[in-house]
Every structure is written in C-alpha cells, then in structure tokens.
C-alpha positions in Angstrom: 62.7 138.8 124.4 60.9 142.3 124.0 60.7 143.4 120.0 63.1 145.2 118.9 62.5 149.3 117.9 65.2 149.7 115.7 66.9 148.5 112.9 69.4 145.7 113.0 72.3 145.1 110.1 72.6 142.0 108.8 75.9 141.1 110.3 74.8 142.4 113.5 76.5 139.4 115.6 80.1 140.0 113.6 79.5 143.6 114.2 79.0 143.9 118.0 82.2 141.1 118.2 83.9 143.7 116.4 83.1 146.6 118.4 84.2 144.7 121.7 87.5 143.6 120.3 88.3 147.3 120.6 87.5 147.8 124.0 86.4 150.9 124.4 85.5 150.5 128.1 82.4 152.9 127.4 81.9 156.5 127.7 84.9 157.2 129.3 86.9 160.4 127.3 89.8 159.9 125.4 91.4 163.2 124.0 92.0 162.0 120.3 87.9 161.6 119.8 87.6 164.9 122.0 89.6 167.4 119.3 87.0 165.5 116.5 84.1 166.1 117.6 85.0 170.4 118.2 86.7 170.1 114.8 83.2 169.3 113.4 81.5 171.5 115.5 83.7 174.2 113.8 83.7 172.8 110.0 80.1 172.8 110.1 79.0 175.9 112.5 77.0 173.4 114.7 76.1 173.5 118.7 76.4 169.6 118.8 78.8 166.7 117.8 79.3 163.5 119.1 81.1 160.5 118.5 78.6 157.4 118.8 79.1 153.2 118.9 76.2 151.3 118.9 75.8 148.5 122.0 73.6 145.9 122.2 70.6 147.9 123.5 72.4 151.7 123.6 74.6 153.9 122.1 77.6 155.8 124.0 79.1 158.8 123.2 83.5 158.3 123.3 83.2 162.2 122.7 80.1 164.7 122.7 79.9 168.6 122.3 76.6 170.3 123.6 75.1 167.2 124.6 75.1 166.7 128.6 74.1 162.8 128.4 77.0 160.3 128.0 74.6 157.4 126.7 71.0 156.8 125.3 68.9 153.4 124.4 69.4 152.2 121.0 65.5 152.5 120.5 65.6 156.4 120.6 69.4 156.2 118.7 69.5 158.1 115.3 73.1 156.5 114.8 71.4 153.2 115.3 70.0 154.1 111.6 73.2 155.5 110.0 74.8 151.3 110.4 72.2 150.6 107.8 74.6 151.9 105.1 78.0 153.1 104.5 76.6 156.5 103.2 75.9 159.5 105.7 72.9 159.8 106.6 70.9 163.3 106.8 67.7 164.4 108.5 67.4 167.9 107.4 64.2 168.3 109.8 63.4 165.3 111.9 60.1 166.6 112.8 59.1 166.0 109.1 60.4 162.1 109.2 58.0 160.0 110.3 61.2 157.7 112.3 61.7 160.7 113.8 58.6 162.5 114.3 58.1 161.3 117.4 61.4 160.4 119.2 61.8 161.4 122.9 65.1 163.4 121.8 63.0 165.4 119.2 59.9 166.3 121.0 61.9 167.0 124.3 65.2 168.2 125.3 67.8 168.2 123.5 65.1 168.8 120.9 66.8 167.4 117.7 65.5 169.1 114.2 68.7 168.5 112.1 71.0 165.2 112.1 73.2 164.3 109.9 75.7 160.8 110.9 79.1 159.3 108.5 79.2 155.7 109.5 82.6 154.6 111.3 83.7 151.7 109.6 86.1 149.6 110.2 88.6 148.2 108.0 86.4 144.6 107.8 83.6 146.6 106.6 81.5 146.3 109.9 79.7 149.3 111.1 80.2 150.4 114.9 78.8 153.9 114.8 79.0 157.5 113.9 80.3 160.4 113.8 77.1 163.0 114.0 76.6 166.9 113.8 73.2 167.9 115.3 71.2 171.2 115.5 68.2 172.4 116.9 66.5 173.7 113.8 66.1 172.7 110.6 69.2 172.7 108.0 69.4 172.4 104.4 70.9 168.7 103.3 75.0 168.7 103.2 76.6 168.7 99.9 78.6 166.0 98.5 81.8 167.9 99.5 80.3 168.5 103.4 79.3 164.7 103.7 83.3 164.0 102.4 84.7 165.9 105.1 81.8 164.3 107.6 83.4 161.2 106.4 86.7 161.6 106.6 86.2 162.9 110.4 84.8 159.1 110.5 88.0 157.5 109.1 89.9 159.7 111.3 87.9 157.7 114.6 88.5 154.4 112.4 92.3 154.7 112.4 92.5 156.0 116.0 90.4 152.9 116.6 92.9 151.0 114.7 96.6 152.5 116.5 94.5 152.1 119.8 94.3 148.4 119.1 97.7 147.8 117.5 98.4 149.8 120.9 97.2 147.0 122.6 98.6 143.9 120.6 102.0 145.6 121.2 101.4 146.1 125.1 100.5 142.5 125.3 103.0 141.4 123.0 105.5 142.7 125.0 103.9 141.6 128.2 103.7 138.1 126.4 107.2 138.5 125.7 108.8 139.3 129.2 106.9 136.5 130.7 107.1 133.3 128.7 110.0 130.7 129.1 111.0 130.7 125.4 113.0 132.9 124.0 111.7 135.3 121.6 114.6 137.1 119.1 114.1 139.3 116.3 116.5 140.0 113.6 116.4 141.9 110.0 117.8 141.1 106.7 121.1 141.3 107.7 121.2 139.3 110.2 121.5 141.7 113.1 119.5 140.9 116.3 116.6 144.0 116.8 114.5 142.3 120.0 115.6 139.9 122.9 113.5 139.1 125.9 114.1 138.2 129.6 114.2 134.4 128.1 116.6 134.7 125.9 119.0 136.4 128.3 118.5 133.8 130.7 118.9 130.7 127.4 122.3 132.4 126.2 123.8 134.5 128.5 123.9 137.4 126.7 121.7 140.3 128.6 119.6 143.1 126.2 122.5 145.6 125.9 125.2 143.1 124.7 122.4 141.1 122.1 120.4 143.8 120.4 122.6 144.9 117.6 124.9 141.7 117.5 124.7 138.9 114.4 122.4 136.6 115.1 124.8 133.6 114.0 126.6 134.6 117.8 123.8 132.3 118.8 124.5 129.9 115.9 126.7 126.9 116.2 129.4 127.3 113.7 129.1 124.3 111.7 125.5 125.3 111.1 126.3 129.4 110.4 126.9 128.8 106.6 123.6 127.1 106.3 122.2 129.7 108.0 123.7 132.3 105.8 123.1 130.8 102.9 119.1 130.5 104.2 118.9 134.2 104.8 120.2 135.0 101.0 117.4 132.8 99.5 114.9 134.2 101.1 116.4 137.8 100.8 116.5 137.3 96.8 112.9 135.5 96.8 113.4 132.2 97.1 111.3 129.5 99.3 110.9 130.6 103.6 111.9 126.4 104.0 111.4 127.0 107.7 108.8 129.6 108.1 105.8 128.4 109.7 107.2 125.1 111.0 108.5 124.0 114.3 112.1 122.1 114.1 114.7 120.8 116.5 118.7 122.2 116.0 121.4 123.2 118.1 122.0 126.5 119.8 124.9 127.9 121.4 125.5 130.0 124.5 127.4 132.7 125.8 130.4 130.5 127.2 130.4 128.4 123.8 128.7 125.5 125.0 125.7 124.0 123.0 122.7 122.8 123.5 119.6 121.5 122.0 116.9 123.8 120.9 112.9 123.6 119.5 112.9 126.9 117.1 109.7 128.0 115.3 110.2 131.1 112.8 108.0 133.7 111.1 108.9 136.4 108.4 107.4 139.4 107.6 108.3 142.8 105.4 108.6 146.0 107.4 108.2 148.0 104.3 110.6 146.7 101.8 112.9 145.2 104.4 112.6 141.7 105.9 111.9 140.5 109.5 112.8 137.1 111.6 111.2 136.8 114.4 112.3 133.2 116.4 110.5 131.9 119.0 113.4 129.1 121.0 112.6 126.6 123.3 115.2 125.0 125.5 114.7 121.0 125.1 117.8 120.1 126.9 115.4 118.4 129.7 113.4 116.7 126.7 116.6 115.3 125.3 117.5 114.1 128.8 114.3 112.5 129.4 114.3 110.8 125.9 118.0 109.2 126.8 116.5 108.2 129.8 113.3 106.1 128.7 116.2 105.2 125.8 118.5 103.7 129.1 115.6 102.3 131.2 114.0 100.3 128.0 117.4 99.3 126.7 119.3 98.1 130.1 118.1 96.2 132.5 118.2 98.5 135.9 119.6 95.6 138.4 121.9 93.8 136.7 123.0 96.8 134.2 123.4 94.8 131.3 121.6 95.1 128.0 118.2 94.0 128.3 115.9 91.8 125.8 115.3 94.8 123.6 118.9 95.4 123.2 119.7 91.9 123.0 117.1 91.1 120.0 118.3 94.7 118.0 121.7 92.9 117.8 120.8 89.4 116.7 118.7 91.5 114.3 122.0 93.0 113.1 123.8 89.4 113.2 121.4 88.2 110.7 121.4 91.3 108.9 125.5 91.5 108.3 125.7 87.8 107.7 123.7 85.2 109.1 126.3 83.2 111.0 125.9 83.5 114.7 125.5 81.6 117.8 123.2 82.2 120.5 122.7 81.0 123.8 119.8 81.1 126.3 120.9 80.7 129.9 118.4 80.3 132.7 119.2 79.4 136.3 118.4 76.4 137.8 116.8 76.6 141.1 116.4 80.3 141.4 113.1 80.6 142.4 113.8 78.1 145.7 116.7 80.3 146.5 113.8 83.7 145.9 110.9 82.3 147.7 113.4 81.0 151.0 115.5 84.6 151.4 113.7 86.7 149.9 113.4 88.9 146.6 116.3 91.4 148.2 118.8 88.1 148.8 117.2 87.0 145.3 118.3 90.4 143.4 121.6 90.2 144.7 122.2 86.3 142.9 120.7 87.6 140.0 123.4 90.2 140.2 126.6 88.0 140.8 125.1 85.5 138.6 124.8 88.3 135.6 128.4 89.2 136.7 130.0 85.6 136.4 128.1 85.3 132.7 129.9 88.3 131.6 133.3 86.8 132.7 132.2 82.9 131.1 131.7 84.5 128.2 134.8 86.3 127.7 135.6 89.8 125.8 133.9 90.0 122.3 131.2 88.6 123.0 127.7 90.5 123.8 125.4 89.0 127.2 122.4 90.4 128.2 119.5 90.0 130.7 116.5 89.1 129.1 114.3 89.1 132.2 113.4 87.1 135.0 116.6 84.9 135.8 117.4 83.9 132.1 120.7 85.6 130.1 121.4 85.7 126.7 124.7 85.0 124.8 125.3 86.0 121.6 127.9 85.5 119.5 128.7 87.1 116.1 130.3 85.8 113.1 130.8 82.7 114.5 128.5 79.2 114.5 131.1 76.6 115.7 129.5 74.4 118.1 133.0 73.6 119.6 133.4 77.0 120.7 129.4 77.0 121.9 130.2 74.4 123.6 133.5 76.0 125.7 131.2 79.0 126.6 128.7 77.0 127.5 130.5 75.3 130.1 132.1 77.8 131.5 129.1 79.4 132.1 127.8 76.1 134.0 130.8 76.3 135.8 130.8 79.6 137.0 126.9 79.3 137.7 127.2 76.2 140.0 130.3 77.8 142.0 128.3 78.8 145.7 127.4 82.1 146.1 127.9 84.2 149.3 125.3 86.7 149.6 124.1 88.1 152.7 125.8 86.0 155.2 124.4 83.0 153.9 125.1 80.5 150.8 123.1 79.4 148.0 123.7 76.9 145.6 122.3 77.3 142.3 122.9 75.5 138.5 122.0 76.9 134.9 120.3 75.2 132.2 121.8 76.2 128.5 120.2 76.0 125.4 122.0 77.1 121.8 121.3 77.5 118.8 123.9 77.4 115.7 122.6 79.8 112.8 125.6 79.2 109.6 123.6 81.7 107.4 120.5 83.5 106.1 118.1 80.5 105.7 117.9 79.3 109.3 116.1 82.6 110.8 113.8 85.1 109.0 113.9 87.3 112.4 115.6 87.5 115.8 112.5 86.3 117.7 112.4 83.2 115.6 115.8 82.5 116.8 115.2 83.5 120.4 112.7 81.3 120.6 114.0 78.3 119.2 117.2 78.8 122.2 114.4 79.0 124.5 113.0 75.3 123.1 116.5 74.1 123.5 116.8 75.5 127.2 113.5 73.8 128.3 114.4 70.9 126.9 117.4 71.0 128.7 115.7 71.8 131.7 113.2 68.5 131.3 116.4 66.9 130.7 117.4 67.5 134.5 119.5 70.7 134.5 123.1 72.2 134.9 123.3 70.9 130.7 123.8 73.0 127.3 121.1 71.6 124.6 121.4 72.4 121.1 118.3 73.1 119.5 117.3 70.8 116.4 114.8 71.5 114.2 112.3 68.7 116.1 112.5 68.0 119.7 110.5 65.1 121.2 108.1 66.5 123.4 107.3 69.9 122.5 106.9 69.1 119.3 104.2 66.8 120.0 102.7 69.3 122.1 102.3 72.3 119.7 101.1 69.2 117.3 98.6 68.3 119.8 97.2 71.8 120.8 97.1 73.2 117.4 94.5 70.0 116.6 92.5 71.1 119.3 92.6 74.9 118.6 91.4 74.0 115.4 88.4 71.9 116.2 87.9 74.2 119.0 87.4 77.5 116.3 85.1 75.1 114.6 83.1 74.4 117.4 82.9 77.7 118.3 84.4 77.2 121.5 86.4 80.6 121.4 84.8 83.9 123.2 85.7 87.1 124.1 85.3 88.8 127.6 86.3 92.5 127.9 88.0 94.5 130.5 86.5 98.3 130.7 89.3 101.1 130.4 88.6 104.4 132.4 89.6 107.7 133.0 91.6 109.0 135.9 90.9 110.3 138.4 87.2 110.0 137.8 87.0 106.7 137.0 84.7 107.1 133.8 84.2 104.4 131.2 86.0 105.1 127.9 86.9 101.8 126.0 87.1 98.3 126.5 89.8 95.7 125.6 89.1 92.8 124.5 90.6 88.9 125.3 90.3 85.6 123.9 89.5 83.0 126.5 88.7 79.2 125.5 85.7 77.4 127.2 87.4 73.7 126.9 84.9 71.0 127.2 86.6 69.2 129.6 89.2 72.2 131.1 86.5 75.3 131.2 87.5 78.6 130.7 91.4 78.5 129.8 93.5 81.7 130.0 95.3 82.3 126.8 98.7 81.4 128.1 97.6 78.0 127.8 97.3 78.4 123.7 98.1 81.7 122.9 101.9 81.2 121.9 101.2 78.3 119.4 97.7 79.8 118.6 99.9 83.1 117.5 102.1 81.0 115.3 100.1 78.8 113.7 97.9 78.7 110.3 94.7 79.6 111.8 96.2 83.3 113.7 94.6 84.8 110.7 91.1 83.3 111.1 90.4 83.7 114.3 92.4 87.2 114.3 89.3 87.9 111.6 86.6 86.6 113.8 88.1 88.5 117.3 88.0 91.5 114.8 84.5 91.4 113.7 83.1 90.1 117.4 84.7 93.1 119.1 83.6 95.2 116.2 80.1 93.7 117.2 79.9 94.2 121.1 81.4 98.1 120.4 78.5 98.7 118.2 76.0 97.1 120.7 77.1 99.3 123.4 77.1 102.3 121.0 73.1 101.3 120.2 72.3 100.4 124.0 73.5 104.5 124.7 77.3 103.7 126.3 79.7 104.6 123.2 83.1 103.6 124.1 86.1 102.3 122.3 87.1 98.6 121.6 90.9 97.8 121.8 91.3 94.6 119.4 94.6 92.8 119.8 96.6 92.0 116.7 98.8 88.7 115.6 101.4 89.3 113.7 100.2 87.2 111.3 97.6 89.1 110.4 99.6 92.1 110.1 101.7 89.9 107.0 98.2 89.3 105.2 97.4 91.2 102.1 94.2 91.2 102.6 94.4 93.0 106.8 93.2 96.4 105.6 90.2 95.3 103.8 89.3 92.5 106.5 89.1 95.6 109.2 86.9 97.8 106.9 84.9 94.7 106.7 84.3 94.0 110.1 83.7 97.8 110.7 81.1 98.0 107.6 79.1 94.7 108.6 78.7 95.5 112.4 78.1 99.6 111.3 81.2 100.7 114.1 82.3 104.2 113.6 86.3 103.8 113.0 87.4 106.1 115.8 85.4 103.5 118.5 88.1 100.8 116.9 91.4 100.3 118.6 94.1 98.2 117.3 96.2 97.0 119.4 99.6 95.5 118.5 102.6 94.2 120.9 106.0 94.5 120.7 106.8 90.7 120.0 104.2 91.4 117.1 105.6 93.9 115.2 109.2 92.7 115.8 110.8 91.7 112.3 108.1 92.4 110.5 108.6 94.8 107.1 107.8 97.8 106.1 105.4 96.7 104.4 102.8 96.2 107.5 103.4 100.2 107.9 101.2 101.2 105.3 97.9 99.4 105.8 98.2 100.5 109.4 98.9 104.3 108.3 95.6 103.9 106.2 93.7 103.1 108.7 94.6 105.5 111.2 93.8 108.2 108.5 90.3 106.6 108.7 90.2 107.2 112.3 91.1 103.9 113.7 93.7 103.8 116.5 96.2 102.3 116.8 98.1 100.9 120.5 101.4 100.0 121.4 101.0 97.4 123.8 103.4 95.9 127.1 105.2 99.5 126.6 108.6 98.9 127.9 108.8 95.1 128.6 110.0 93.7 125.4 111.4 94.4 122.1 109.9 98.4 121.4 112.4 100.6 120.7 112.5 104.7 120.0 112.8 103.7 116.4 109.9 101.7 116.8 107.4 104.4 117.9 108.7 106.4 115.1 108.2 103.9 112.3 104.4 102.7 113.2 101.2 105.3 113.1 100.8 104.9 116.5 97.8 106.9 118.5 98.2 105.6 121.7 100.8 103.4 124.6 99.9 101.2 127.2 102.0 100.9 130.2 102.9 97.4 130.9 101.5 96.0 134.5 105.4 95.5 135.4 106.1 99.1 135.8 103.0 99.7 138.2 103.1 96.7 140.5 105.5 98.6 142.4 105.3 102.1 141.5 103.7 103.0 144.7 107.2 101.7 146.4 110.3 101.4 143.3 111.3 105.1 142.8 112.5 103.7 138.9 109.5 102.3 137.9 107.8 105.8 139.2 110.2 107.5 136.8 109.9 105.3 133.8 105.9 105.8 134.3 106.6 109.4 134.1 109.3 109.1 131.5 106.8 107.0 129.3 104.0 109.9 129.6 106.3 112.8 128.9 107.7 111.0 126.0 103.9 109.8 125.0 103.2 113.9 125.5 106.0 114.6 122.9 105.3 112.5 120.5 101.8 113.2 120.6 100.1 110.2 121.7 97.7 109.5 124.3 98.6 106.7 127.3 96.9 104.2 129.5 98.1 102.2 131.8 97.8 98.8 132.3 98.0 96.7 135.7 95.9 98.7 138.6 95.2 97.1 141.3 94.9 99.8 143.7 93.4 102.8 144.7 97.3 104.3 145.4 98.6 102.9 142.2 95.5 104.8 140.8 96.2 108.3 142.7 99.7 108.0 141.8 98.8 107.7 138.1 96.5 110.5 138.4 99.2 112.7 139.7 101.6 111.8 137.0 99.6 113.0 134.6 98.3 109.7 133.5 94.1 110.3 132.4 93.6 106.8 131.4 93.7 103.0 133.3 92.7 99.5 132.8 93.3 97.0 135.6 91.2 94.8 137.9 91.0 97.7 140.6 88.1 98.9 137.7 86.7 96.2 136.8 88.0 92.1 135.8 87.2 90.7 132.0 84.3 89.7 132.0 81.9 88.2 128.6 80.0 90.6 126.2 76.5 89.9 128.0 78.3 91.0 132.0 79.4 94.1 130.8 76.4 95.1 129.1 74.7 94.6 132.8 77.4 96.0 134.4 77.7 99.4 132.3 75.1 99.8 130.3 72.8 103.4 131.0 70.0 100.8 132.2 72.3 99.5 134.8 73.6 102.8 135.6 69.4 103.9 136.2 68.3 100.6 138.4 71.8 101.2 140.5 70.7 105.0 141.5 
C-alpha cells in the first residue's frame, strides 16, 4: 500500500465505521448543512465555509460556500488535521506552517492563507470531520469566544447527524414493522394501546382505527387480566420488569373471543418520565398443533390406533407408582408372520387390525391394551394381581385370537401366545421395563411351549435362564480376552455428504462364531455386572479413535452409546473426564448417546452428571427417537443436544405419507427445542434427497458408509486417503 501523507487518529477503524453508519451518500446537498455553512460565512465575515467528513483517502464537502470543488484527497485535506484533537484548529497564515507551506490548495487556486476547522464529533467521541471557515489572506487567531461559536456550528452538524439517523432507525423500524408476521403493539403506563402493525390486525381482528387507543387487556384473556394489571402497577411503582427481556409462551385472545396460544417477548423503556411496552407476539397455534401431533404419533400406534409401547410403559409406571399391585400381560400372535409373508404386508395390516380389535373386546371395559409393536399387545391391569382373573382374560383373548379371520376375500387362521406376570406390590418391579420384560420371558416361554397358551412368569424359567447364565460366562471371559472391538459408522451432512462424526458399535469376534452383531449379547450384556466395565472401556476406545482422527487432520465427533447402568454409577461423570483427559479429546468431539430403554426408570439423579457434562461441551443424543419409551417429558427432563431419527421412520418415508410427517414433525420439534437432528437408517439416495428437503442437515446409514473397524476408517477418510483418491 502507498505511505500514507497525512495523519491518522488512533481509532481510525472505529471512526470511519462510524462515519458510514450515517450514510451520508457523499457530496450530495442537504439543506440543514447548507443554512450552516452561510451562517458561518456571516458570523465570521469570511468568503469560504464548508462542511467536511473525512473518507478513507478524501474528504467531501455535505455543504461548501466559495469553494467550486465538491471533494479533495485526504493528502492535501486541512480537516484531515483538525480529527487529531477535539479542539479547533487554526492556521492564521498557512504559508507560514511548514504542513502547509506547500499544499496544492495554498500555492494554487483556491489559494488558502487562513483556516480555521471545529471538529464534528459525535456523541461516541469519534471524529468524522469539520466544520471550517477559510480566507485568502492571513487572519489574526479566533478568540476563545469565536472558536465557541465555531464549535457549536459543529454540534449543530452532530445533532443533525444524529435526527438524520434516528430518521432512519424509525423509517426502518416502521418498514420492519409493516412487514414482519409478528405482531408488534405498543402501549403506555396505562395500559392503552399507542402502535399496532399490519400483523397484529391480521392476529386479533381488530384493524389500526379500532386498536390504537383501546386497553391493551382487550387482547388479554380474562383470567389472566388481573395478573396483568397487577404486573403493570409493579413496574409503574419501581418494582422488578419480571418479563422484560425474556421470551415466554401465554394465551391471547381475539376479536371474536376465541383464544389462542401466543410466543410474547417485551421491552420497556421511559419516554421522559412516562413508561413504554412495546410487545412483540408470535402466533404458535401451528407449533402447538405440531407438538400434539409428534405427542399423537409417538403415543398411538397409527394402524391399529391404540396406545403404543410408550404409552403402555407411562401407565405401568403409574401402576407401580399408585400401588404396586397390577397384572400385565404380553400377547403375541402365533403364526403371524406365515399369514404376512403368504398375503402380503396390506392383508397382514388388516389382521393386525381385527386382531388389536378382538383384544380390546377380551379384555373388557376397565382395562387398558395397547400395541406394543410388531404383532405383540399388551394388557394391563390395575389394582388388581389375581391370577384367576389373569387367567379369564387370558383366555378370552386366546379365544378371540384363534376365531378365523376374513380379510380380503380370503381366511387366515392364526393363535396367540400369552405371557403374565402377577406384581402384589412394590418389591417385585423397580421399573416398568423390568416388568415388561419379565411378560415377554413368560410369552417366549410360552411360545417354546407350543403356542395358543398363557405362561405365568416365575422368577427362574428353565431355558432362558440357562442361557443368560451361559452368555454372561462367555461375555465375561470374552472382555478378558479382549475379544470386544469397536467398528464405527461415519455420520454426514446433507446434502453434501461431508464427514462430521462417527458412531461407534460394539461387535464381538467369537473364536469359534466370528464377528457377532450385538443382538446376539447385547440384551444380557446391558443387564449384567460387567455393563459398567465394558461401558468404561467402549468410552475410552472411542475417546481414542476420535483423538487419532483429530491428530491424522479429519476432526470429527464420536457418538458413544450409554448402558443404563453406567448412567446409575457414582462414579460416570469422572469415568468420562477420564477417558477424555487420558486420550487428550476435546469435549465437544464427544457424543453421548443414550436410548430410550436406557433412560426409562431411571432417577433424577442420572440428570445431573449428564447436565455437567454438557456444560463441558460434551453432547449428549437421544437415540431410536420415536420407537420406544421417549416421551415430551422426556426431552424436557434430560440436557439433550441432539435426536436421532430411528431407521423405522425412514424405511418408507420415500412412500408412507405419516412417517414423512413424523420426520418433519420430529425436526420442527428438534428446531423448537433447540437441538440439532440426524437421522438414522439411509439407504438411499431418495431417502437422502427427501431428508435434505425436510430440513434434515445431518445422516448416518449404510447409503454413506457400513461400520467398519478403527484401522478401515482411518483409510477410508483420513486427508491421506482423500489425497491418493484425487
């Protein structure tokens, strides 16, 4: 850059920022600066006066008498040398200053001997220009009483600078205001409405005439206009502004009396000594509607219409919360997937259907049913553990089940397999999955026992008990061995594809098996004394392989999946800030994930160690969004960051118009709440469009990539990789 020829202040940045937030568009005239400058031509009995701001690299003139050029270069400015102070400057004969001496504008026309320049400051201190009075011969310095009234023709630019700009606010402001959705109403200290934009109209009914000048509690519910009141007079005799500065959800009313939810942020201000609301209103009618719906779709199931397994735990939950005694039943079909794979899902939907409808009549009136996916029901009955009366329900339900059904001009003949489980009080269950699960042992043991049976479940049972036995043996020499290893799936962005995080699974390599998928030993490995060991090591080795690919130049995330065991453990938060600390990952590359079935009758007391640790930076995931147990409440309760969209609501979104709107419901809800989404399941380059459209910007799924161990993906993504592919 060429040196610069003049001098510079010290907040020279600040000060041209300043200078362009008025806008002055340049040396175009305006009238207000025009009556300055002849006003100091006639204080001071001088041929020139100009108004100056300092550019860059120029000055321009906003006003000038007996000076024909609208703009010069900075180098040659004299007001480039009044910024250097807040004092006026005065050249009483520039041909006797040496910075002056030799200027263009001195030796040649317009041939400048006297200048003398008041700063024009503005109210933040910076320095823009001047206001100058120039002759052509030498003058005698200005007294202190002329450079006063040089000044205060400067403050006279700086507040016309000032009403141009509130000039502006207010014509954007108002612009703002006719444009925007929300609703923006003012109102003073009384109460009485004093703005109301096109939005508001259209929110309440009420047009401009009929609002302005009308309480603003004809907007208020009234159940909620005392409160309001009562609000107002705090404030108005100095108490606390509760709501000022905040965003919060009430209710509104309309013209016609009808209510309706609203989002209302609020600011005060004095006008003088009187107070000012002003209330900016969203309508969050659709938000509520949406939320009711994600509330339906994860709480009924959408072909049978019944409750669905989230429902159905939430009132065992209560069961064991009122008293303990209950009975439960877990109902499966027998035969159903013959019936599916030979007619067809269609045929298949409508047995499931009838089946869910002959379930609800078994059971009689009282007692609650629900789908809890694929073809098994559950039966729950409250208050009650008689095993007589199980027992009658249960075989009604057998009955009813192995009656033909007509569907589609053809019959199908289909049985049910029961299993029950008597709970007399507090001692048997600690949770409603523990309870669930131990009907589901007595339903495959009924089942294995041949079918079209009720099985009450007993505390051992044969078989499966030997199995968990078993498996648990060999997990446990298989940790010790060091037989467990993780593989990682990549997470990426949509549309673009682009690598962001990685999850990562336990797999098994079994001597004699190979490489077992954790359905094999998950479930008892979950359960079992050794979830919080190998939760620990999973912890630290995913902690490891994020940190590798962090050092190799491909920093990404690591999700980390949680059991709920370790979640119970005292010592989770300090294991976590061990495995970060030892591998030297940076918290926000640390994802944790936790299920639904995890988190599921746990305490609060899980909350807080999770909390911690997102304040550290470390997210946290809601995994299998939708399929299970989560509930609203749920999302409240835990510090989430982030929900995964479970693969069951994008196998068929390209072709199931509901699982298309619980996708969408799931990312405007994430959007509300504030957390990020991913979805899980992509197979597909549609499924992946479709995503994209939704708004969806992130996805995990074998269409990007298949889990794969530590030492693939490092070949497959690493920046080396990336090089030797191009």
């Amino acid at each position: 850059m060429p040196s610069r020829r003049f001098p510079q202040p010290a907040d020279e940045r600040q000060r041209l920022q300043a200078l362009r937030s008025y806008r002055l568009d340049g040396p175009v005239p305006e009238a207000e600066f025009d009556h300055i400058v002849r006003l100091a031509v006639d204080i001071f009995d001088v041929p020139t006066a100009l108004v100056s701001f300092v550019a860059e690299d120029q000055q321009f003139f906003k006003a000038r008498v007996g000076f024909a050029a609208c703009e010069t270069s900075r180098d040659v400015s004299f007001c480039a040398h009044a910024l250097m102070s807040d004092d006026v400057l005065v050249i009483p004969d520039a041909r006797a200053d040496e910075r002056f001496a030799t200027n263009p504008l001195v030796t040649g026309h317009p041939f400048i001997r006297f200048y003398a320049g008041a700063p024009v400051v503005t109210p933040t201190g910076h320095r823009l220009g001047s206001v100058c009075i120039i002759d052509t011969e030498p003058r005698a310095p200005l007294t202190e009483r002329e450079q006063r009234v040089l000044q205060g023709l400067a403050k006279v630019v700086v507040d016309h600078l000032e009403r141009r700009r509130l000039d502006l606010v207010r014509h954007a402001a108002k612009e703002m205001a006719s444009t925007t959705p929300d609703a923006i109403v003012c109102s003073d200290e009384n109460g009485t409405i004093s703005f109301w934009n096109a939005a508001a109209e259209r929110m309440f009914g009420f047009n401009c005439v009929e609002a302005v000048g009308m309480p603003l509690t004809s907007i208020i519910p009234p159940e909620f206009r005392a409160g309001h009141e009562a609000g107002m007079a705090r404030v108005l005799a100095g108490g606390e502004r509760r709501l000022a500065g905040k965003t919060v959800e009430i209710r509104g009313q309309r013209q016609n009396g009808e209510q309706f939810p609203i989002e209302l942020s609020l600011a005060t201000w004095n006008d003088g000594d009187r107070l000012q609301v002003g209330s900016i209103i969203r309508d969050v009618s659709e938000r509520h509607r949406a939320r009711e719906r994600v509330r339906y779709l994860t709480h009924f199931d959408r072909l049978t219409d019944l409750p669905n397994r989230t429902q159905f735990l939430e009132k065992v939950n209560e069961a064991l919360t009122a008293s303990g005694c209950f009975t439960l039943l877990q109902m499966g079909l027998d035969r159903f997937k013959v019936v599916n794979g030979s007619m067809g899902m269609a045929i298949g939907d409508l047995v499931l259907t009838e089946a869910a409808r002959r379930v609800v009549v078994a059971a009689g009136a009282g007692v609650f049913v629900a789908r809890l996916g694929a073809d098994e029901f559950g039966i729950l009955v409250a208050g009650s553990d008689d095993p007589i009366a199980a027992d009658i329900i249960g075989q009604e339900i057998l009955q009813r089940i192995g009656e033909p059904f007509h569907i589609g001009g053809s019959v199908s003949h289909l049985g049910a397999s029961i299993g029950i489980v008597l709970c007399p009080g507090l001692s048997h269950f600690d949770a409603a999955d523990a309870a669930l699960k131990a009907a589901l042992l007595a339903l495959q043991h009924a089942k294995m026992a041949g079918g079209r049976r009720c099985e009450v479940f007993q505390p051992q049972l044969g078989r499966q008990a030997d199995y968990r036995h078993r498996i648990e043996d060999e997990l446990r020499q298989a940790f010790a061995r060091d037989e467990f290893e993780l593989h990682f799936q990549p997470q990426v962005t949509l549309p673009d594809a682009s690598l962001v995080g990685a999850e990562a699974l336990l797999r098994w390599r079994h001597p004699l098996r190979g490489l077992l998928s954790p359905a094999v030993f998950l479930p008892i490995l979950e359960t079992s004394d050794m979830a919080i060991a190998i939760g620990r090591w999973i912890l630290r080795e995913g902690c490891s392989f994020a940190a590798e690919m962090a050092a190799n130049g491909t920093p990404i995330r690591v999700g980390v999946n949680l059991f709920a065991a370790q979640l119970r453990d005292v010592g989770f938060f300090d294991d976590v800030l061990a495995a970060l600390a030892s591998t030297g990952l940076s918290t926000h590359f640390l994802e944790l994930e936790i299920t639904e079935t995890t988190v599921l009758g746990l305490d609060e007391s899980v909350v807080a160690p999770l909390r911690r640790l997102r304040d550290l930076g470390v997210k946290i995931a809601f995994d299998d969004y939708g399929t299970g147990y989560a509930s609203l409440s749920l999302l409240k309760r835990y510090p989430l960051t982030r929900l995964k969209i479970d693969r069951e609501f994008i196998r068929d979104l390209d072709t199931d118009p509901d699982d298309a709107a619980i996708v969408k419901a799931v990312l405007a809800m994430g959007a509300s709440l504030g957390l990020e989404v991913i979805a899980e399941g992509i197979e597909t380059a549609e499924q992946a469009v479709a995503l994209a459209a939704f708004g969806c910007r992130e996805a995990q799924g074998y269409r990007f990539g298949k889990p794969v161990s530590a030492e693939a993906f490092y070949q497959l993504f690493s920046p080396a990789s990336d090089s030797a592919a191009a």
